[in-house]
DRENZARO-516879 format. One record per residue (C-alpha): residue number from 0; residue in one letter; x negated, y negated, z negated. Coordinates in Angstrom, 1 decimal, always signed. Each point is the difference from the previous one (the first is absolute). Layout:
+-----+----+--------+--------+--------+
|   i | aa |      u |      v |      w |
+-----+----+--------+--------+--------+
| NUM |  A |      X |      Y |      Z |
...
+-----+----+--------+--------+--------+
***
This chain:
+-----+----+--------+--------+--------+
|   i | aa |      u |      v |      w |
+-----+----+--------+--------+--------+
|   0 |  X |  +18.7 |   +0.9 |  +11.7 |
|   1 |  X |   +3.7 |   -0.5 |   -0.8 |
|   2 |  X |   +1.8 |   +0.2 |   -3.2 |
|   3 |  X |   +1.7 |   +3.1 |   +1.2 |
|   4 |  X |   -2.9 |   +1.6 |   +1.3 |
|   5 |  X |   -1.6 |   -0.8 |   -3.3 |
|   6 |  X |   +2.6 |   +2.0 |   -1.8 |
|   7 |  X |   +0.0 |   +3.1 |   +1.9 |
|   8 |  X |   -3.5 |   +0.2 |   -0.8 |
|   9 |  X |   +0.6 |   -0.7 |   -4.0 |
|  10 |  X |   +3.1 |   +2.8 |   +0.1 |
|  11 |  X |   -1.9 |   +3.0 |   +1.6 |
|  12 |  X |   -1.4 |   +2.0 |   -2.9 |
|  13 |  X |   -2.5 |   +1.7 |   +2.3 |
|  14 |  X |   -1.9 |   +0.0 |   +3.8 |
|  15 |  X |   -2.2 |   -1.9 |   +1.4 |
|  16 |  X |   -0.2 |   -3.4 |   +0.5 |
|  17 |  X |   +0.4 |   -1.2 |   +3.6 |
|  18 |  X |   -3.0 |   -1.1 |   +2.4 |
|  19 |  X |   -0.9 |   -3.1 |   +0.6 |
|  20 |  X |   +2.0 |   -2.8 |   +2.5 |
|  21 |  X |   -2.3 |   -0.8 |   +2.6 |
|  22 |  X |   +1.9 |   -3.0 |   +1.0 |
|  23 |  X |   -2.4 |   -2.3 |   -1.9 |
|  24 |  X |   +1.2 |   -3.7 |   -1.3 |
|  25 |  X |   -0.3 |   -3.7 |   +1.3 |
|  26 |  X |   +0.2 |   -3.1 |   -1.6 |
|  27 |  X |   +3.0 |   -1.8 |   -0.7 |
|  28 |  X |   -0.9 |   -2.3 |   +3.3 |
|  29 |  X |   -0.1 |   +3.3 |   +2.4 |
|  30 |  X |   -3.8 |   +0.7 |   -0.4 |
|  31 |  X |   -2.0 |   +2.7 |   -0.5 |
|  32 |  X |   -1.1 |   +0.7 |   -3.2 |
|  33 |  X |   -3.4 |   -1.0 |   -0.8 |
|  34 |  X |   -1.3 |   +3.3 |   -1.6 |
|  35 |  X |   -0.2 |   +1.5 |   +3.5 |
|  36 |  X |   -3.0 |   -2.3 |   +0.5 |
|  37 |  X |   -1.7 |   +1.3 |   -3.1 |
|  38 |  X |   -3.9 |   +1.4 |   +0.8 |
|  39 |  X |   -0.9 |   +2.3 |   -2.8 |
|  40 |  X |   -1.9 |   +2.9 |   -0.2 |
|  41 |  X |   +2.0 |   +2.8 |   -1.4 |
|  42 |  X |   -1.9 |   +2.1 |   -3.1 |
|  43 |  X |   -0.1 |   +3.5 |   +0.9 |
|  44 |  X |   +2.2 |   +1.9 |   -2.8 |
|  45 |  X |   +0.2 |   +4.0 |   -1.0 |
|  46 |  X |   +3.4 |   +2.1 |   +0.4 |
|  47 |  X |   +0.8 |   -1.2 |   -3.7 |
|  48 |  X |   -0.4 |   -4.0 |   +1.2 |
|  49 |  X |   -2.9 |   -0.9 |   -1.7 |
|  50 |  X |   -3.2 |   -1.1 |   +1.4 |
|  51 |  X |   -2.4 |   +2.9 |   +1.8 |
|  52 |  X |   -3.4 |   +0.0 |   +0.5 |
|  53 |  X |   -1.6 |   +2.3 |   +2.0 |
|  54 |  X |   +2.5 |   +2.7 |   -0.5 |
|  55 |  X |   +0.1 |   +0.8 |   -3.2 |
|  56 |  X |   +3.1 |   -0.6 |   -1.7 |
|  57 |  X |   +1.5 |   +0.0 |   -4.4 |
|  58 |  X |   +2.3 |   +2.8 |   +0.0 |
|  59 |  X |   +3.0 |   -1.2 |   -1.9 |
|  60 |  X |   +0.3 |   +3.3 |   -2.2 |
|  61 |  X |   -3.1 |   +0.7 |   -0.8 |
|  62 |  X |   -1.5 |   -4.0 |   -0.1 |
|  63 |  X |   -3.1 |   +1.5 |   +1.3 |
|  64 |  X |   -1.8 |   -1.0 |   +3.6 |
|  65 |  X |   -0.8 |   +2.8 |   +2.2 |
|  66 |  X |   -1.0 |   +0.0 |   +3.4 |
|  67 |  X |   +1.3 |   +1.6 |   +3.2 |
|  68 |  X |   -1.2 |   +3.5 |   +1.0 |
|  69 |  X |   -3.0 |   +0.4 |   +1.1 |
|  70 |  X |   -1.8 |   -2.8 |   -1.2 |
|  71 |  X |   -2.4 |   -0.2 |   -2.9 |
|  72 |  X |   +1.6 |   -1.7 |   -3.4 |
|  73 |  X |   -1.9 |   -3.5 |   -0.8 |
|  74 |  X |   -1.1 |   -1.8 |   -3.1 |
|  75 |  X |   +3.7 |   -0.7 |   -1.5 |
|  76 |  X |   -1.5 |   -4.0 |   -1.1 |
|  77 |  X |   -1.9 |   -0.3 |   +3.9 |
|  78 |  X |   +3.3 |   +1.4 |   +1.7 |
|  79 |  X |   +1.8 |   -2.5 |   -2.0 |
|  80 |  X |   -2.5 |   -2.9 |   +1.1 |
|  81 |  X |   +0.8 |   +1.0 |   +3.5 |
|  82 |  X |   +3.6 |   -0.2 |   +0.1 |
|  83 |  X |   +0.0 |   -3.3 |   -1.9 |
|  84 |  X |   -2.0 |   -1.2 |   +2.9 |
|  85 |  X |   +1.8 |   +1.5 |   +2.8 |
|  86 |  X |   +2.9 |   -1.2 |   -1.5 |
|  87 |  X |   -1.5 |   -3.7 |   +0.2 |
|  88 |  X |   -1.6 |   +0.1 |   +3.4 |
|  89 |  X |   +3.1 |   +1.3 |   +1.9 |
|  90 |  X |   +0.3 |   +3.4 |   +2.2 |
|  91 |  X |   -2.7 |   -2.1 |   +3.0 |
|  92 |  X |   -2.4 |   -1.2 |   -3.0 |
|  93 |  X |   +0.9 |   -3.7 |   +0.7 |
|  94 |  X |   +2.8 |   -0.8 |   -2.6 |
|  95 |  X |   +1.1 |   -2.9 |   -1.0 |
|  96 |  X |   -2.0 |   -2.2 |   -2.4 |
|  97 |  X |   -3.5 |   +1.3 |   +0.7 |
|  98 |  X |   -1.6 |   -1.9 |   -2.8 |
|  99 |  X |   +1.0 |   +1.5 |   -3.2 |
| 100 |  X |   +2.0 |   +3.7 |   +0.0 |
| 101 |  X |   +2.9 |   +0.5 |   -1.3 |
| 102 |  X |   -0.3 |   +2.6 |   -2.6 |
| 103 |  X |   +2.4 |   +2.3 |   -1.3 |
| 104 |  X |   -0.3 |   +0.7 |   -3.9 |
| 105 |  X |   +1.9 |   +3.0 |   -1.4 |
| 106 |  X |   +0.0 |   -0.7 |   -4.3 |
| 107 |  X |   +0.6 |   +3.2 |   -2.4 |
| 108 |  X |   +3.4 |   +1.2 |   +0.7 |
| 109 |  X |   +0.6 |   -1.0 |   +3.2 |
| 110 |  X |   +0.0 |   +2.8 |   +2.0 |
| 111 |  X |   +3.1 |   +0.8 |   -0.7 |
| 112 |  X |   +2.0 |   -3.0 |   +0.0 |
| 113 |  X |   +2.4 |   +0.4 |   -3.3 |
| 114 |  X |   +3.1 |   -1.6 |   +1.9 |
| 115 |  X |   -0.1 |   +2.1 |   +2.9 |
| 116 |  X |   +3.4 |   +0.8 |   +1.7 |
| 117 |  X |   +0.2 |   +3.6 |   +0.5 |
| 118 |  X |   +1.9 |   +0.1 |   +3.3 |
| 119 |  X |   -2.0 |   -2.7 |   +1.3 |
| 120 |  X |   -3.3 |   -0.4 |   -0.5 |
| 121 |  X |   +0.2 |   -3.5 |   -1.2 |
| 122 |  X |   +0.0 |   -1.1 |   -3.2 |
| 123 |  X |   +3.1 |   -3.0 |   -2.0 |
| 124 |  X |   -1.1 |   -2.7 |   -1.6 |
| 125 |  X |   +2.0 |   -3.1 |   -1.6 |
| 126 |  X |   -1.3 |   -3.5 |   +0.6 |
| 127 |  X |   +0.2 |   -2.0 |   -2.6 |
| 128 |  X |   +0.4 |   -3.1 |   +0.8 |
| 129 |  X |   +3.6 |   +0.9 |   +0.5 |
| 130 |  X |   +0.6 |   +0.3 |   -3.7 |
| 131 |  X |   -2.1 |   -3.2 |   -0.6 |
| 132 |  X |   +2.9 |   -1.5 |   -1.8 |
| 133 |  X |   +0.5 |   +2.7 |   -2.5 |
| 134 |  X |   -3.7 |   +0.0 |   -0.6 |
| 135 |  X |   -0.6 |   -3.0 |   -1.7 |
| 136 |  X |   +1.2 |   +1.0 |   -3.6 |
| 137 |  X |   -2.6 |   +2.5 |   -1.5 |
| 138 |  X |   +2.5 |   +1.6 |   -2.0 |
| 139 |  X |   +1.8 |   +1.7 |   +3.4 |
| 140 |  X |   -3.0 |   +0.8 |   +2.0 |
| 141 |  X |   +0.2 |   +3.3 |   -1.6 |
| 142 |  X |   +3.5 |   +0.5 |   +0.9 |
| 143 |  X |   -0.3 |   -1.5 |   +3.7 |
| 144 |  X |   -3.0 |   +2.7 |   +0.5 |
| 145 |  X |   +2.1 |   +2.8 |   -1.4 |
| 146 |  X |   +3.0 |   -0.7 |   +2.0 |
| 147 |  X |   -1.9 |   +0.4 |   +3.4 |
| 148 |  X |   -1.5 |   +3.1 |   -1.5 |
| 149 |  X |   +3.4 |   +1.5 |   -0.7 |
| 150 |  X |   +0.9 |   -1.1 |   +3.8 |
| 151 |  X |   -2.6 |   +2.0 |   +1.2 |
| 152 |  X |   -3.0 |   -2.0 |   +0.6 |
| 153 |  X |   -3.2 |   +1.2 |   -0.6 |
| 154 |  X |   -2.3 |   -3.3 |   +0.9 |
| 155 |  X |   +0.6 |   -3.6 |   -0.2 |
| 156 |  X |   -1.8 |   -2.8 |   +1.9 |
| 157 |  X |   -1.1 |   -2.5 |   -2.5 |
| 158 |  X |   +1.0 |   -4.3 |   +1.1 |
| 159 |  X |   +0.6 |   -2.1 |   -2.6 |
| 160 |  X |   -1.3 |   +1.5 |   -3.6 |
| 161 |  X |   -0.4 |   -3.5 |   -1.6 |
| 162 |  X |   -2.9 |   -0.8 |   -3.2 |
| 163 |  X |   +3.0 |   +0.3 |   -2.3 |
| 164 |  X |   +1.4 |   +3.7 |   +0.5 |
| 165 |  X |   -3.7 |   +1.3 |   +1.0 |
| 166 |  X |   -0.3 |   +1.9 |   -3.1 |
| 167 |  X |   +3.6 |   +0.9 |   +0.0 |
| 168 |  X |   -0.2 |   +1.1 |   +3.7 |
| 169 |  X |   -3.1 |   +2.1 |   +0.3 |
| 170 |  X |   +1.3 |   +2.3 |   -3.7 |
| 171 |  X |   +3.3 |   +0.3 |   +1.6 |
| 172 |  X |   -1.8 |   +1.2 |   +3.0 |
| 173 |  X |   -1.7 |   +2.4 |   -1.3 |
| 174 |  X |   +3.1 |   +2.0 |   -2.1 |
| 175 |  X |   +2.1 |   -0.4 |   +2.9 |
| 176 |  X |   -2.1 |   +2.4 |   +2.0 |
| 177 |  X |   +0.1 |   -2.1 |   +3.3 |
| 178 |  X |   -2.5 |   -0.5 |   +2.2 |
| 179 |  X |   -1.7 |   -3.6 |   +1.0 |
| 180 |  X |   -0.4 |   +0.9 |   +3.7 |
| 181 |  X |   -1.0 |   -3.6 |   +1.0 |
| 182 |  X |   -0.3 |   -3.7 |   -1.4 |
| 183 |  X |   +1.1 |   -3.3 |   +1.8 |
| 184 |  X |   -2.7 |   -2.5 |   -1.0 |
| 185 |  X |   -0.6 |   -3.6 |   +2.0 |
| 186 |  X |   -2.7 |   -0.6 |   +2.2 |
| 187 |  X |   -0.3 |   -3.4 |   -2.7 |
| 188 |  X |   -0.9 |   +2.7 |   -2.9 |
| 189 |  X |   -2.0 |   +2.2 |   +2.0 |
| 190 |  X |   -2.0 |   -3.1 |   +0.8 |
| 191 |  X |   -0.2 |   -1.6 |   -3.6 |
| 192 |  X |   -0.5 |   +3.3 |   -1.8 |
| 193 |  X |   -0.2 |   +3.2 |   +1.9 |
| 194 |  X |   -1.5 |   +2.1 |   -2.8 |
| 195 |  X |   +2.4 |   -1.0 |   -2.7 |
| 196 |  X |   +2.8 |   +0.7 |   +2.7 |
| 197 |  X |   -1.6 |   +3.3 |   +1.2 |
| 198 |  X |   -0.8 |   +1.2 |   -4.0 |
| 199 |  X |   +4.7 |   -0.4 |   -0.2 |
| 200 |  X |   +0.3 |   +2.0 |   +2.7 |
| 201 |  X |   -2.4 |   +3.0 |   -0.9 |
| 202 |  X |   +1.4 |   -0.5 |   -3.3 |
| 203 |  X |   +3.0 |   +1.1 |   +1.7 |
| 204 |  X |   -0.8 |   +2.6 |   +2.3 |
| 205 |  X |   +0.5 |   -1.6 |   +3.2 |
| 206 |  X |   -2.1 |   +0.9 |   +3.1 |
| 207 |  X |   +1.4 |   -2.8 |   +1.7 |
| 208 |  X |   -0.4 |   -3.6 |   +0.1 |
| 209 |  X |   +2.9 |   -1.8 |   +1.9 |
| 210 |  X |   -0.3 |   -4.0 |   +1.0 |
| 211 |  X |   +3.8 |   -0.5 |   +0.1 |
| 212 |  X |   -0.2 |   -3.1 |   +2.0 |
| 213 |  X |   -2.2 |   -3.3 |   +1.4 |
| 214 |  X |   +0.1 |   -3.6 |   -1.3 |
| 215 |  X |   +0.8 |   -2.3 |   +2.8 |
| 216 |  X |   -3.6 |   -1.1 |   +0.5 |
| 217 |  X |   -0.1 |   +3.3 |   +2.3 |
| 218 |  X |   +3.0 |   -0.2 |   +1.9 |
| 219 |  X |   -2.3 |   -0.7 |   +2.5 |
| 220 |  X |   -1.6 |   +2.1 |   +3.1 |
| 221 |  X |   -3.2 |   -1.4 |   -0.9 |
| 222 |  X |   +1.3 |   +0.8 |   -4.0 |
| 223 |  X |   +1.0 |   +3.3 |   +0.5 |
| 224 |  X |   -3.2 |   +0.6 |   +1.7 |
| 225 |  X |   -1.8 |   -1.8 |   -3.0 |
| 226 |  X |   +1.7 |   +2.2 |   -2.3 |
| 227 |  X |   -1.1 |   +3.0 |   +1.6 |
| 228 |  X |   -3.8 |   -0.5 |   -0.8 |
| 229 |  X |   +1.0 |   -1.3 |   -3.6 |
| 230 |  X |   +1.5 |   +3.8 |   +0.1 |
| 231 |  X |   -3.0 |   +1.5 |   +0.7 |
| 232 |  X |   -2.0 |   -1.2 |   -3.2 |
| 233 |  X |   +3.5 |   +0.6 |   -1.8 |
| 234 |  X |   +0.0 |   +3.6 |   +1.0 |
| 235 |  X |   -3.9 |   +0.7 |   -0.8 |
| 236 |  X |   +0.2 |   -1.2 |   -3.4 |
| 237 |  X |   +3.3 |   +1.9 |   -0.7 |
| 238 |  X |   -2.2 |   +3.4 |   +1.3 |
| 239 |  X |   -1.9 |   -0.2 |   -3.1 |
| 240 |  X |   +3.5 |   +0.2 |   -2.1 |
| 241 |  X |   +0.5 |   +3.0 |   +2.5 |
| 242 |  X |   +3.0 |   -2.0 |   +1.3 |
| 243 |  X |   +1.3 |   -0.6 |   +3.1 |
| 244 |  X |   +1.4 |   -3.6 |   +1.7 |
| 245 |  X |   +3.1 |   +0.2 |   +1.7 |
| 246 |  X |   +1.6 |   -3.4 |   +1.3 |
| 247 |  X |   +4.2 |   -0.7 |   -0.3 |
| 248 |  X |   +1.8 |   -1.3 |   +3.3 |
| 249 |  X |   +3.3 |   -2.2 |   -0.2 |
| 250 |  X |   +1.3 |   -1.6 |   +3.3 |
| 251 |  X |   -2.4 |   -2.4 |   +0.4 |
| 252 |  X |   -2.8 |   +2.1 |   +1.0 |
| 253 |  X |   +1.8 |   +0.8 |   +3.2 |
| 254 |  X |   -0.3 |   -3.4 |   +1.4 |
| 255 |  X |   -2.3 |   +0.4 |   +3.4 |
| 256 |  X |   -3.0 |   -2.4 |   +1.4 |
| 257 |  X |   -1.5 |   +0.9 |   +2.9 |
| 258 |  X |   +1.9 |   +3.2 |   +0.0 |
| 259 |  X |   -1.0 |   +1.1 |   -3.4 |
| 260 |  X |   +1.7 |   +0.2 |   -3.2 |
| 261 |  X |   -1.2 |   -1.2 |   -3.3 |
| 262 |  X |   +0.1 |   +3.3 |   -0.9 |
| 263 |  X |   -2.1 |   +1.6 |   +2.8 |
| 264 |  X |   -2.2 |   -2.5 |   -0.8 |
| 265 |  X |   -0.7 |   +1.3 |   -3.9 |
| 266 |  X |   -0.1 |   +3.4 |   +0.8 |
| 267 |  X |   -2.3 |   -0.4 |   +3.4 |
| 268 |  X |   -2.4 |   -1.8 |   -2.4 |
| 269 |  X |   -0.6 |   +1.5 |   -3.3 |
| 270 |  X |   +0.3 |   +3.7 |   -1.5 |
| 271 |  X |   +3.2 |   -1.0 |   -1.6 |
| 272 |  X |   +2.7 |   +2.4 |   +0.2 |
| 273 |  X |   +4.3 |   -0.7 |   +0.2 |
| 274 |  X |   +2.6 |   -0.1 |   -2.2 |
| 275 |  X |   +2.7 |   -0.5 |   +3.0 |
| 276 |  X |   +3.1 |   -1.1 |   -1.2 |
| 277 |  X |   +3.1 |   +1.2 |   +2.0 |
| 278 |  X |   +2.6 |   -2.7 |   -0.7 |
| 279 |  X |   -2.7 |   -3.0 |   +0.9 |
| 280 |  X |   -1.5 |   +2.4 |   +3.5 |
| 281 |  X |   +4.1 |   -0.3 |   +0.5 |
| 282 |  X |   +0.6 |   -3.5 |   -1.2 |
| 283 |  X |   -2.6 |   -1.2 |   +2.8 |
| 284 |  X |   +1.5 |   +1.6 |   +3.0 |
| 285 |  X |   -2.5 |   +3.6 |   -0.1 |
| 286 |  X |   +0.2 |   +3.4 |   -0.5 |
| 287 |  X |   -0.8 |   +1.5 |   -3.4 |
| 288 |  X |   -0.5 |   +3.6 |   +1.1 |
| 289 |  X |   -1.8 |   -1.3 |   +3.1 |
| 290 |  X |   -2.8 |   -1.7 |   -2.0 |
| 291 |  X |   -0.3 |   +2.6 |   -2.5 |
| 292 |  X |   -1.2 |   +2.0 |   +3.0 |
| 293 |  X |   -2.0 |   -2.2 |   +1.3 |
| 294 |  X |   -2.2 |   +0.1 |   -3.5 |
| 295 |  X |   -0.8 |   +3.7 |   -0.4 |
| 296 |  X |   -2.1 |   +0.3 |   -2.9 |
| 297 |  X |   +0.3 |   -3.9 |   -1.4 |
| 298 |  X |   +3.6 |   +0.3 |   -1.6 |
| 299 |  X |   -0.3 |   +1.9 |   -3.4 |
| 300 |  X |   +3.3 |   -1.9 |   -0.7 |
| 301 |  X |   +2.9 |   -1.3 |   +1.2 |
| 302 |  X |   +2.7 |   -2.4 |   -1.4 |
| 303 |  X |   +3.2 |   +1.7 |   +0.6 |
| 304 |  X |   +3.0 |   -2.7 |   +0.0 |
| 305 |  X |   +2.9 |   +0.1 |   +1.8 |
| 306 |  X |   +1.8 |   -3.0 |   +2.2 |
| 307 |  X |   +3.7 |   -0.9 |   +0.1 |
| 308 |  X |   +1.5 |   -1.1 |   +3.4 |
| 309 |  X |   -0.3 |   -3.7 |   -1.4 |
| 310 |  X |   -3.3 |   +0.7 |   -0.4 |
| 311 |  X |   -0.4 |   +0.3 |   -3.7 |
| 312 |  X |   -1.6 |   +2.5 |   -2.4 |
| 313 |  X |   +1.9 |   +2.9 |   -1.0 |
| 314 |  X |   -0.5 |   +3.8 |   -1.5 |
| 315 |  X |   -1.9 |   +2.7 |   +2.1 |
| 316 |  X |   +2.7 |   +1.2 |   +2.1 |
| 317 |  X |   +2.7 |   -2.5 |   -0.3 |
| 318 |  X |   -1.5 |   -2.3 |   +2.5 |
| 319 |  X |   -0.4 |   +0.5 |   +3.9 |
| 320 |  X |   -4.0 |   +1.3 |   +0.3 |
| 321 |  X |   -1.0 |   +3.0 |   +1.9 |
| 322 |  X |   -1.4 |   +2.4 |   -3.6 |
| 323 |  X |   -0.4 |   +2.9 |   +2.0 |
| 324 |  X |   -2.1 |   -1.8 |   +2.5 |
| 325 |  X |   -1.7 |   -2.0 |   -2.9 |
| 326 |  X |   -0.8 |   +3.3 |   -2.6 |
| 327 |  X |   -0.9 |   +2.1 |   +3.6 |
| 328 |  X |   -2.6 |   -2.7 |   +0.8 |
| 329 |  X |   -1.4 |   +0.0 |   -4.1 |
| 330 |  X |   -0.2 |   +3.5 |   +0.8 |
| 331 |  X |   -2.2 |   -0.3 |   +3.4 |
| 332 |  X |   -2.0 |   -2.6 |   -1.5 |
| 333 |  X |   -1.0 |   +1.8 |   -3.4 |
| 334 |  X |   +2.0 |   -2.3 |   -2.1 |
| 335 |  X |   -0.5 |   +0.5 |   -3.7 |
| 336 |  X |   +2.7 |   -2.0 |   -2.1 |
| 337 |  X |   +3.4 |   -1.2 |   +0.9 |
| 338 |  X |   +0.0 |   -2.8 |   -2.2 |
| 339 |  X |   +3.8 |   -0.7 |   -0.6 |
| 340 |  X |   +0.8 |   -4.3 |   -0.4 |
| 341 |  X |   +2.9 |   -2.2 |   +0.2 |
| 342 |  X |   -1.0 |   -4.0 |   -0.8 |
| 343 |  X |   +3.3 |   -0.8 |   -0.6 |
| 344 |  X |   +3.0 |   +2.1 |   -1.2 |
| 345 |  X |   +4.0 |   -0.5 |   -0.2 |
| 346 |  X |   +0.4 |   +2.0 |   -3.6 |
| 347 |  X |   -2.8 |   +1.6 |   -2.4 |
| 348 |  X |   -3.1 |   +0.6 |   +2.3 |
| 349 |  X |   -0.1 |   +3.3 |   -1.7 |
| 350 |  X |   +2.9 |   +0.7 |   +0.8 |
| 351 |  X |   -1.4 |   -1.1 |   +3.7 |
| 352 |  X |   -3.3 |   +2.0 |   -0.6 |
| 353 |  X |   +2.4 |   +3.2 |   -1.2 |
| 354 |  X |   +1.7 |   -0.2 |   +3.6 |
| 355 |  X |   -3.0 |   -0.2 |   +2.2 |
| 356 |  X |   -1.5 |   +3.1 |   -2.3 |
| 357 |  X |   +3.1 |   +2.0 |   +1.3 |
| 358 |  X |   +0.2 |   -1.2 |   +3.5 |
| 359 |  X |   -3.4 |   +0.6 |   +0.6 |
| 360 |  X |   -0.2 |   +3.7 |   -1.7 |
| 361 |  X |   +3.1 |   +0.8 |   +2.1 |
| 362 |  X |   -1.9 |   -1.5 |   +3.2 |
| 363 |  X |   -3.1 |   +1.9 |   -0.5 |
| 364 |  X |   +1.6 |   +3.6 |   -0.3 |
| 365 |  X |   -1.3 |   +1.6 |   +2.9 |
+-----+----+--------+--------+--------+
***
C-alpha cells in the first residue's frame, strides 16, 4: 500500500474501509507466496467472529447464549463443552492436532473485552516490549503505564517485566486501570518453571500465554516439528491456569522444506494458536492479511507494525502495508487484540506508541 494511499485512508474522518486486493504477493525472487500452500482447517465462527458450536451463539448485549428458533435451549456448561470441541476438531471433525484439544477458556470479565474498539469490534493493546527501555527504573513504571492510558490504551501485552520492577510493575498495573491482555514468556521458562510462570500471568489477568520466539536449536524442520509436540504438554499444563498458548512468528518461521514452512509445521502439529506478526509475514516475502485468513479461529492477536520502503519498522500508518486488508482479515478471522509494537524507534517510543494509537483509531472508523 503506498504512502499516499496510506494517507487518504488516515484523513477521511468517516466510510468504510476498502475491500480487499486480490492481487496477492510474491517473494522478492518472483515466487509465490508460501501461505497459499497452507492446509488448515478453518474453525467455524458465529456472526460476532467467535467460535460456534452447534448454533448457538453469546449475544454481545445481553452476554447470554441463546439458540436459534426452533430448537430447544441446552445445559449452558454442556453447550459450552460442545463448542470448545467443535472449535478444536474443525467444521469435518478432523482438525488439526488430534491428540490433545485446544481449549478455549473465558476468565471472569472476559466477555466483554475492556479494550474493545467501538467501531470495530476489535480490541487496542500496547506491547510492551516497546517501552522496554523506560521500564527498567521502578520509579517510572507508573508513569510509562499512565502515559499509554492517557493515549488511549486499554490493555498492554506484558515482555520484559524484569525481578527488579516486579513489585513496582504489577501495583502500578493495577491503579492504572489497564488490562494484561497477554504475556510473552520463553519456551526456556515455560520449560524450567511453568507454574511459577503461569501463577505471574494470572496474577495479571492474562488469558494468553505468548512464546515470542525459538532458540536456534529449533530452526530446524525436524525442530519446528519437535517444538510442536513440546507444545502440546505446554498447552495442557497451562489449561489448568485456564490459560491459553499462543506461539510468536518473526521471519524465520517462513523458511520452507519440502514445501512447508516452519510455521505450518507448529501449527499442523500442536493446539497452539498465532500471534502473526505483520512486519515479519512482510519482512519474509508474504502476505499479512492473506495468512490471517488462512487461520480463522487460531489468531486472538496480531502484531500490528508497520514497514518503510527500506524495509524498516515504522508507526501504524506511516509505512507501506495494506491496514485495511490487514484489520478486514482480523475481522474475518475473529481477531481479539491488535497488539500495537515498534522494536525499535527514532524518538520516544511513546511518543511512537501515541502515533500508532491514532493512526489506527482513525483506520478503524468504519
Amino acid at each position: 500500500m503506498s504512502s499516499a494511499r496510506t494517507s487518504e485512508l488516515l484523513d477521511r474522518p468517516r466510510g468504510l474501509l476498502p475491500g480487499l486486493d486480490a492481487g496477492g504477493t510474491r517473494h522478492r525472487a518472483g515466487r509465490r507466496s508460501p501461505v497459499g500452500a497452507v492446509a488448515l482447517r478453518p474453525v467455524p465462527l458465529d456472526r460476532h467472529g467467535r467460535r460456534s458450536g452447534d448454533g448457538a451463539y453469546r449475544c454481545r448485549r445481553s452476554c447470554r447464549s441463546r439458540p436459534p428458533r426452533g430448537r430447544p435451549r441446552p445445559a449452558r456448561a454442556r453447550d459450552r463443552r460442545h463448542r470448545l470441541a467443535t472449535a478444536a476438531r474443525g467444521p469435518e471433525g478432523g482438525g488439526l492436532h488430534r491428540g490433545v484439544r485446544a481449549r478455549v477458556h473465558a476468565p471472569p470479565g472476559h466477555d466483554i473485552e475492556p479494550g474493545l474498539h467501538p467501531a470495530a469490534g476489535l480490541n487496542i493493546a500496547a506491547q510492551l516490549y516497546t517501552v522496554r527501555e523506560l521500564l527498567r527504573d521502578p520509579g517510572g513504571v507508573g508513569g510509562v503505564l499512565d502515559r499509554l492510558r492517557a493515549i488511549g490504551y486499554t490493555a498492554v501485552e506484558v515482555a520484559g517485566v524484569e525481578p527488579s520492577i516486579a513489585a513496582a510493575f504489577d501495583e502500578a498495573l493495577a491503579r492504572s486501570g489497564l488490562v494484561a491482555c497477554a504475556a510473552h514468556v520463553s519456551v526456556q521458562a515455560l520449560q524450567r518453571d511453568l507454574a511459577t510462570e503461569a501463577g505471574r500471568c494470572v496474577r495479571w489477568g492474562c488469558r494468553y500465554v505468548v512464546i515470542p520466539s525459538l532458540p536456534a536449536e529449533y530452526h530446524s524442520a525436524a525442530g519446528f516439528e519437535r517444538f510442536g509436540r513440546e507444545a502440546v504438554g505446554i498447552a495442557s499444563a497451562l489449561e489448568q491456569f485456564s490459560l491459553e498458548l499462543v506461539y510468536h512468528n518473526h521471519d524465520f518461521e517462513l523458511t520452507r522444506w519440502g514445501g512447508r514452512s516452519g510455521l505450518e509445521r507448529i501449527l499442523e502439529s500442536s493446539p497452539v494458536m498465532a500471534e502473526l506478526d505483520t512486519y515479519w509475514l512482510r519482512f519474509a516475502g508474504a502476505d499479512p492479511a492473506e495468512w490471517i485468513r488462512r487461520l480463522p479461529g487460531r489468531v486472538p492477536l496480531v502484531h500490528l507494525k508497520d514497514m518503510t520502503r527500506d524495509r524498516a519498522q515504522t508507526e501504524v500508518g506511516a509505512g507501506e502495508l495494506d491496514w485495511a486488508g490487514i484489520l478486514e482479515a482480523c475481522r474475518e478471522a475473529g481477531t481479539r487484540w491488535l497488539v500495537v509494537e515498534q522494536d525499535e524507534c527514532a524518538g520516544d517510543p511513546l511518543d511512537s506508541l501515541d502515533l500508532s494509537y491514532r493512526n489506527l483509531s482513525r483506520l478503524l472508523v468504519t
